[in-house]
C-alpha positions as CSV (number, residue, x, y, z in Angstrom):
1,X,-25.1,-24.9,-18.3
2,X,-23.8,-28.2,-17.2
3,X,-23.9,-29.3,-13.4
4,X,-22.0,-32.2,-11.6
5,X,-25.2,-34.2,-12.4
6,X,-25.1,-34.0,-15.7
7,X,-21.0,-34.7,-15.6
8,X,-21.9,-37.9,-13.6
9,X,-24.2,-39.0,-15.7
10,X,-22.5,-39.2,-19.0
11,X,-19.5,-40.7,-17.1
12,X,-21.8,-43.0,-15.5
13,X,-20.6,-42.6,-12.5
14,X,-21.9,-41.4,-9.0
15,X,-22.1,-37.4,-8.5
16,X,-19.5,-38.5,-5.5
17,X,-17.0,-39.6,-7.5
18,X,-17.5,-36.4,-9.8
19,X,-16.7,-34.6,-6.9
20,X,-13.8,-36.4,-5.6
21,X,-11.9,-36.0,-8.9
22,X,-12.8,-32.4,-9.4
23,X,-11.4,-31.7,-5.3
24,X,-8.7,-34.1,-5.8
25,X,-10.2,-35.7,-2.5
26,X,-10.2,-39.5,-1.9
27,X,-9.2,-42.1,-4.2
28,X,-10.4,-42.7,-8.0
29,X,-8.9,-45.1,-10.0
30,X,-7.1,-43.9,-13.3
31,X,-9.9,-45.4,-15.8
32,X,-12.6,-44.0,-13.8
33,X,-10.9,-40.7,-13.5
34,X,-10.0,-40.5,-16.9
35,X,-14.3,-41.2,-18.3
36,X,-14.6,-38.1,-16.0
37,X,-12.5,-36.1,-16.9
38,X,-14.1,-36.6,-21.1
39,X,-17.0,-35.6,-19.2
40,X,-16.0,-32.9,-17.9
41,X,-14.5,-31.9,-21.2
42,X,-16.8,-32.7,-23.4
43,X,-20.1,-31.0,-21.7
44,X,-17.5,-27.6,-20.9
45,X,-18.3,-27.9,-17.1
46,X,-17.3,-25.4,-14.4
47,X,-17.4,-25.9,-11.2
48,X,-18.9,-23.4,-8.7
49,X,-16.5,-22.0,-6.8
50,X,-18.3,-20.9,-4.2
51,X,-19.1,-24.8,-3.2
52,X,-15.7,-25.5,-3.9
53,X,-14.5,-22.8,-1.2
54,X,-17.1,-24.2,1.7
55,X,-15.5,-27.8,0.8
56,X,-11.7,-27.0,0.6
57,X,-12.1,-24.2,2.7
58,X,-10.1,-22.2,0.1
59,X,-11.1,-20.1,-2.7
60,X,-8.2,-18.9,-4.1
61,X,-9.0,-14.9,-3.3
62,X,-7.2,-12.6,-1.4
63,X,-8.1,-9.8,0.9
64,X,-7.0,-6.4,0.6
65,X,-7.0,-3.6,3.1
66,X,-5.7,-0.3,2.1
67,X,-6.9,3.0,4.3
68,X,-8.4,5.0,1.2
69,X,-8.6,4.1,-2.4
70,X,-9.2,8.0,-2.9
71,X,-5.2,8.0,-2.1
72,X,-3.9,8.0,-5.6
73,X,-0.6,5.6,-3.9
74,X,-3.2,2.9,-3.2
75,X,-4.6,2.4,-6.4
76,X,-1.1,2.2,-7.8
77,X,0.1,-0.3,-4.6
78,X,-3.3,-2.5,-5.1
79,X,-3.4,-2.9,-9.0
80,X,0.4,-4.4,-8.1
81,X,-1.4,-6.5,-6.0
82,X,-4.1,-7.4,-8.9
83,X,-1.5,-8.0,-11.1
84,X,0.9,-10.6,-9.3
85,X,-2.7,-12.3,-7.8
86,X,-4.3,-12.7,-11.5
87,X,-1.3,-14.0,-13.1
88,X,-1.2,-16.8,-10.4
89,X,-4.6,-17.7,-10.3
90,X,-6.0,-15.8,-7.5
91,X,-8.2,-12.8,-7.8
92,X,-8.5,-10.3,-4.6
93,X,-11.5,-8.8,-2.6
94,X,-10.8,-4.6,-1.9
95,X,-11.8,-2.9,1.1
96,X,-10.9,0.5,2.6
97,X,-10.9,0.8,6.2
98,X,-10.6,4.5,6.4
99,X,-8.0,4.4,9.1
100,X,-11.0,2.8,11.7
101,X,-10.2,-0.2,13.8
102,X,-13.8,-1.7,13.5
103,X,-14.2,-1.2,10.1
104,X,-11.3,-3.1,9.4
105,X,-12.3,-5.7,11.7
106,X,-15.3,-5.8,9.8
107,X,-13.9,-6.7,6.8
108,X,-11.8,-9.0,8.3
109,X,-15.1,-11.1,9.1
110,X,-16.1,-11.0,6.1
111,X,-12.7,-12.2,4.4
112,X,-13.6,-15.3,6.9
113,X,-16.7,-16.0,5.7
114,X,-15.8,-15.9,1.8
115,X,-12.9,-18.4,3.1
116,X,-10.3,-15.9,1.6
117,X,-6.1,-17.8,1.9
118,X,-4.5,-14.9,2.9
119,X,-4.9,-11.2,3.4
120,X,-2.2,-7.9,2.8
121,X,-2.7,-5.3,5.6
122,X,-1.8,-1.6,4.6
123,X,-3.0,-0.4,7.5
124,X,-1.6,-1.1,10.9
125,X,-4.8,-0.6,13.3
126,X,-5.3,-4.2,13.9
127,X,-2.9,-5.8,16.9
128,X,-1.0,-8.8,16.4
129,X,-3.4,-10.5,18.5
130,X,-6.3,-10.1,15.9
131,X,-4.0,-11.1,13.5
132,X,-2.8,-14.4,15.0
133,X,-6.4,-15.5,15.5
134,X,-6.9,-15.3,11.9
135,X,-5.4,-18.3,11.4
136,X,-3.9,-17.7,7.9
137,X,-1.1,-15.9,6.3
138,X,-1.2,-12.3,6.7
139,X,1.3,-9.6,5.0
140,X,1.7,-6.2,5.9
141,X,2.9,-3.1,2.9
142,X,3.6,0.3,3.5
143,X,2.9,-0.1,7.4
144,X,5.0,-2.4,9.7
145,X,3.0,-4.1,12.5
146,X,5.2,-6.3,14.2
147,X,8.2,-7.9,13.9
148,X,6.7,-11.6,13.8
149,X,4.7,-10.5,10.2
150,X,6.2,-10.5,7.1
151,X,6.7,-7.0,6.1
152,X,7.2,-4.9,2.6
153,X,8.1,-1.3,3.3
154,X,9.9,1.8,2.2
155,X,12.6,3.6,4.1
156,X,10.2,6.6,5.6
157,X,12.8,7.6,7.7
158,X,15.9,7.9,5.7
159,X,13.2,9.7,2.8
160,X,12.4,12.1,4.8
161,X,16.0,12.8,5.9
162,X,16.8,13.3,2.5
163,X,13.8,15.1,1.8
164,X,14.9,17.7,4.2
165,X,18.1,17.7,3.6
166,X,17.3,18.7,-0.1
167,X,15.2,22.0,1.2
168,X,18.8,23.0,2.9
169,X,20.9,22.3,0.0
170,X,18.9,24.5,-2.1
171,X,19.0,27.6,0.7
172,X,15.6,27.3,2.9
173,X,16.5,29.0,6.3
174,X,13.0,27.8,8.0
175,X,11.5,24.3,7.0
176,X,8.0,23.1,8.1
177,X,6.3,19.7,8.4
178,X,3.1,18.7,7.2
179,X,3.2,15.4,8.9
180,X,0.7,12.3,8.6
181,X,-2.2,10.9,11.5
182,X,-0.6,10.2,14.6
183,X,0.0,6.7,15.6
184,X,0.3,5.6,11.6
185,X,3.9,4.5,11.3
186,X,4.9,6.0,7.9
187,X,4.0,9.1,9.2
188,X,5.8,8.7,12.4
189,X,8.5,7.9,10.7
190,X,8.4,10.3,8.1
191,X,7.5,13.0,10.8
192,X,11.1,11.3,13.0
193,X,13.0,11.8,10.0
194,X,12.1,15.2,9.9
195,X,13.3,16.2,13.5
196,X,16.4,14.2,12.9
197,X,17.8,16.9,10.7
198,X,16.3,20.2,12.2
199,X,15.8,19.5,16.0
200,X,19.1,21.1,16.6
201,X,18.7,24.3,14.4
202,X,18.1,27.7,16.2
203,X,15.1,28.2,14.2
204,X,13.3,25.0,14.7
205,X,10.1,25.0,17.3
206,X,7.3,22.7,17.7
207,X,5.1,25.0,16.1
208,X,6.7,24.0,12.2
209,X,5.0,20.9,12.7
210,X,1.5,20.8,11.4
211,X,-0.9,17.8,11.1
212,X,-2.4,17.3,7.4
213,X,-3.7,14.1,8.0
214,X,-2.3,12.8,4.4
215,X,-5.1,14.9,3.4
216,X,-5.2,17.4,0.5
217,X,-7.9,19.6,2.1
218,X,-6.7,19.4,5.9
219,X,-3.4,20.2,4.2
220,X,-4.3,23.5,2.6
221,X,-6.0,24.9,5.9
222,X,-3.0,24.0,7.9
223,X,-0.5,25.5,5.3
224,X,-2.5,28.1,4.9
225,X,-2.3,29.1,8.5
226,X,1.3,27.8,9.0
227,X,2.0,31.2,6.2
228,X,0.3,33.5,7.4
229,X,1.7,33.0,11.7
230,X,4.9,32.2,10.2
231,X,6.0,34.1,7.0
232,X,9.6,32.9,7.5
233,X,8.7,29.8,6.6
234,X,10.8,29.2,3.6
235,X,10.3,25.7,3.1
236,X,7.6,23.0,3.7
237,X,8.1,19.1,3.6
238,X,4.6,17.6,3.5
239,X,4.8,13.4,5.0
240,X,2.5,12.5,1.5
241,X,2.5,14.4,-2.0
242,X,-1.3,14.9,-1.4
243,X,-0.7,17.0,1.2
244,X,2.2,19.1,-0.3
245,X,-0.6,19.5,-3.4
246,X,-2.8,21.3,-0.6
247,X,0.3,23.0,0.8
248,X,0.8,24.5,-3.1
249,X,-2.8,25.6,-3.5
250,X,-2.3,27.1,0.0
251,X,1.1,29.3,-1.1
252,X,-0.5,30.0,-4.4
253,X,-4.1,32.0,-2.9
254,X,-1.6,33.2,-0.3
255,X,0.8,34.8,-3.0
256,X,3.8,33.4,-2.2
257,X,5.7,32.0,-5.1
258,X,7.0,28.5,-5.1
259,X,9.8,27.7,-5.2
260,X,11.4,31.6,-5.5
261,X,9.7,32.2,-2.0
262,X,8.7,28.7,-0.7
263,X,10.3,25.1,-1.8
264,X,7.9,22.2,-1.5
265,X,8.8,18.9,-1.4
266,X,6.3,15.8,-0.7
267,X,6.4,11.7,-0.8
268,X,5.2,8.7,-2.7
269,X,5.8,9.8,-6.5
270,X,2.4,9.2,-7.4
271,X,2.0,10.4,-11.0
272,X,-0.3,13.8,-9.8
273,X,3.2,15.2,-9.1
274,X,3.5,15.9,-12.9
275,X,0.5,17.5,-13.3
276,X,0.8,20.4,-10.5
277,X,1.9,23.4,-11.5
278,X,4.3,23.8,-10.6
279,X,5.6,20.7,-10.5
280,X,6.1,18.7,-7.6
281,X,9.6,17.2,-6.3
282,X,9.1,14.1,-4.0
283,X,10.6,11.1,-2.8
284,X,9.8,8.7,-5.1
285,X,8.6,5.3,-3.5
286,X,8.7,2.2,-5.8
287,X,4.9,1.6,-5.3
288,X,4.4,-1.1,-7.7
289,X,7.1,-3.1,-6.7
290,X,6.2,-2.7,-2.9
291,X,2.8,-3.9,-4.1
292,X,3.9,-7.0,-6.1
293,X,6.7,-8.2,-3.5
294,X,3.9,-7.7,-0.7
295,X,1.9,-10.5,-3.2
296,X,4.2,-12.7,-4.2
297,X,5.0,-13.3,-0.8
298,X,1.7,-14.2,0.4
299,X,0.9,-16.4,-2.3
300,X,4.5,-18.3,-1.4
301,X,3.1,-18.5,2.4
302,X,-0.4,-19.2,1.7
303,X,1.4,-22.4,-1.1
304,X,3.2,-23.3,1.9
305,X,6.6,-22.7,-0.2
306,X,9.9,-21.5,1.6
307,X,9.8,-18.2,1.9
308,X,13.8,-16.9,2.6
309,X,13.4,-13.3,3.0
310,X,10.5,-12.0,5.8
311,X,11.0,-8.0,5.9
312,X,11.8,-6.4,2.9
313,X,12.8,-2.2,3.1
314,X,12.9,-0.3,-0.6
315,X,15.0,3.1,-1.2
316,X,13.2,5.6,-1.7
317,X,14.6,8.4,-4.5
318,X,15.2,11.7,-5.1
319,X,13.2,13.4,-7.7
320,X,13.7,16.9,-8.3
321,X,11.2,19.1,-10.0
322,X,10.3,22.7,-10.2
323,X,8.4,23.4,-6.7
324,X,12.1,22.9,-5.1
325,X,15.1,25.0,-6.1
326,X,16.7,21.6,-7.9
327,X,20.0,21.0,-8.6
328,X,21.4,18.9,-11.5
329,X,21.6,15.5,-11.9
330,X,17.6,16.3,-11.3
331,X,17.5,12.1,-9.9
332,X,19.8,11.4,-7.1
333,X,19.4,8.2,-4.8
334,X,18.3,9.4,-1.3
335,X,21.4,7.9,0.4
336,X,23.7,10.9,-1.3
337,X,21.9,13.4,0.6
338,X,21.8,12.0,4.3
């Protein structure tokens, strides 16, 4: 394999000047760029990147923080991410943060020390503080932070309305929640959204509102209990569609039949709907395009290119399938039923 020695040697030039024209740092003049460059060329060199990133102080990667890659959503949001990044010449470094502060700080050290140009966020432990001493762009997806960082986002609140609403247009008399963790905003929001609709019904009481922690397993023990204290229950809207998969295995080893004597509906649309049985009806987020606006818009910041539009917020939609009492058309945009 060729090295910059080699190059400056068959262009007889200094290893300097080699370097200056493959950084585009300093002045060369044309004919000595040009010798080279036919260097370059003609013994197939590549540069190493890595001394390329300590020089520029870029290396045309960016970070990724998603809370679990176990999540079937993030997969689907990141390989969005991969896809944008790749066609544009950048490639991205993956971490999980498992919803832990210091973890994510953690890999937020170690995006400075591979000299990373920018980083997307879908997590929101980190306080705008951290995030201004990082010194370089910085876009949050699925999770707001704060009003001063470009955002990509889908309406959680208005969903979930609509979610709910659904549950009483096909005849539930007592809905439940199986909301998100605390203090993550989709779930807050999702969980708001929620209350907006049945806060005011005689039925409603704290206790319909169970914590799944977006988790299939801490799903199906909290279902699980939420039948058995409260048999009325009639209807469940669970903040993730992983946790309205636990809430069906819960109703199914309970023996309640969904949808004849439970409706569930969940959120995201990740493709494991389809494959429940029986199927699952959700609010469908558009999770690739979340993923792809979330890069484009980085790469535009970290290019230093105009970027017009700083918060974007997707519709969510409507999909109907047999663990809810549907009604035809089986797709209807969310804003119909708010």
């Amino acid at each position: 394999m060729a090295t910059i020695r080699d190059v400056a040697k068959e262009a007889g030039v200094s290893v300097a000047t080699v370097s200056r024209v493959i950084n585009s740092n300093g002045y060369v003049n044309e004919e000595t760029k040009k010798k080279v460059e036919k260097a370059i060329q003609l013994l197939n060199y590549k540069p190493n990147a890595v001394a390329r990133s300590l020089f520029k102080k870029q290396s045309m990667t960016i970070g990724l923080i998603i809370p679990d890659i176990t999540n079937p959503f993030f997969p689907q949001l990141a390989r969005a991410v991969e896809d944008v990044t790749n066609e544009k010449g950048y490639t991205i470094i993956l971490g999980n943060s498992d919803e832990s502060s210091e973890k994510e700080q953690e890999y937020l050290d170690i995006f400075e020390q591979k000299y990373v140009d920018g980083i997307i966020l879908a997590t929101n432990t980190l306080t705008v503080e951290q995030i201004a001493s990082l010194g370089k762009p910085v876009v949050a997806v699925d999770r707001p932070i704060d009003s001063g960082v470009p955002t990509v986002v889908a309406e959680h609140r208005r969903g979930a309305q609509a979610a709910v609403r659904h549950l009483l247009d096909t005849g539930c008399q007592t809905i439940a929640h199986i909301r998100g963790p605390e203090h993550v905003v989709s779930a807050d929001e999702r969980c708001k959204g929620y209350l907006d609709i049945v806060k005011d019904k005689p039925w409603f009481s704290d206790q319909l509102v169970i914590n799944g922690h977006y988790a299939i397993n801490d799903a199906y023990k909290a279902a699980s209990e939420l039948i058995k204290d409260r048999p009325d229950v009639d209807g469940i809207f669970a903040g993730n569609d992983l946790m309205a998969i636990g809430a069906l295995k819960a109703a199914r080893e309970l023996g309640k039949k969904v949808p004849e004597e439970l409706a569930i509906i969940g959120f995201d649309g990740i493709d494991m709907c389809e494959t429940t049985f029986p199927e699952l009806s959700t609010m469908v987020q558009p999770i690739y395009e979340l993923g792809a606006t979330a890069a484009n818009m980085l790469i535009e910041l970290i290019e230093n290119r105009r970027v017009n539009q700083q918060y974007y917020e997707y519709p969510v939609q409507l999909k109907v399938r047999n663990s809810s009492r549907g009604r035809p058309p089986k797709d209807v945009n969310h804003a119909d039923n708010i």
